[in-house]
Residue, then its C-alpha position, 0 to 999 in steps of 0.5 A: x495484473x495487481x488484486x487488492x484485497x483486505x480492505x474493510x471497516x474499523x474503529x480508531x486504534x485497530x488494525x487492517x492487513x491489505x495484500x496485493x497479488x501480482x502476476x505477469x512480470x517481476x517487479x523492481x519496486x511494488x508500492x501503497x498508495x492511497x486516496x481519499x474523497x477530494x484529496x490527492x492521491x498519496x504515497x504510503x510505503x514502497x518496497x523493493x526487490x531486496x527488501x528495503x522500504x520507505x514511508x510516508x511520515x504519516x504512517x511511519x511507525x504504524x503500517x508495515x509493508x512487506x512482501x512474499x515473492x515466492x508468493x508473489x504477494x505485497x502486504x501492508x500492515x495497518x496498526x493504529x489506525x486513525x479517522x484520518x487514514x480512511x481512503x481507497x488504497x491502491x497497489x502499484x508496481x513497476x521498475x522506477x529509477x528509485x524506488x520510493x512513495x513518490x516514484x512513478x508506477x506503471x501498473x496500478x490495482x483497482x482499489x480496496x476500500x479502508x474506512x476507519x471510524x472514530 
C-alpha cells in the first residue's frame, strides 16, 4: 500500500515536499509520477534501493526525490515550483528491470493534488 501525502496550493517560486508511506513488501525502485487534467500521465523522479535517481528534464535541477527506508518513506522535494507543474502526483512502486521515469510499476497510490498559481 503507498499513501501520498503533502500535496497543497502554492504561488510561482515556492516549494512543496510530498511523501509516500509504503507498507507490504520491499521495493527495488519507488517512483513520482504525475498528471495533469487532459495530458498523459509523466514521470518525474525514480530512485532505487541504493540511492541512485533519475529525472525527467522538467524537473531536473528543481524536485529531489529522496527516501527514508528505515522509515519506509519516499519524498519528493519541489523547489521552484512553475504553473506548469500543477498536476495530481502519484507514488509508484515495484521491481522494474531498470529503474527509471518510464519503467513499469505495479503498485500505485491514489493521488495528492499540487496546484501552483501564477
Amino acid at each position: 500500500q503507498l499513501v501520498e501525502s503533502g500535496g497543497g496550493s502554492v504561488q510561482s517560486g515556492g516549494s512543496l515536499r510530498l511523501s509516500c508511506a509504503a507498507s507490504g513488501y520491499i521495493f527495488s525502485c519507488m517512483a513520482w509520477f504525475r498528471q495533469a487534467p487532459g495530458k498523459e500521465r509523466e514521470g518525474v523522479a525514480a530512485i532505487r534501493g541504493d540511492g541512485r535517481a533519475i529525472y525527467a528534464d522538467t524537473v531536473k535541477g528543481r524536485f529531489t526525490i529522496s527516501q527514508d527506508n528505515a522509515k519506509r518513506t519516499l519524498y519528493l522535494q519541489m523547489n521552484n515550483l512553475e504553473p506548469e507543474d500543477t498536476a495530481m502526483y502519484y507514488c509508484a512502486a515495484g521491481w522494474p528491470l531498470l529503474c527509471t521515469v518510464n519503467a513499469g510499476f505495479r503498485y500505485w497510490g491514489q493521488g495528492t493534488q499540487v496546484t501552483v498559481s501564477s
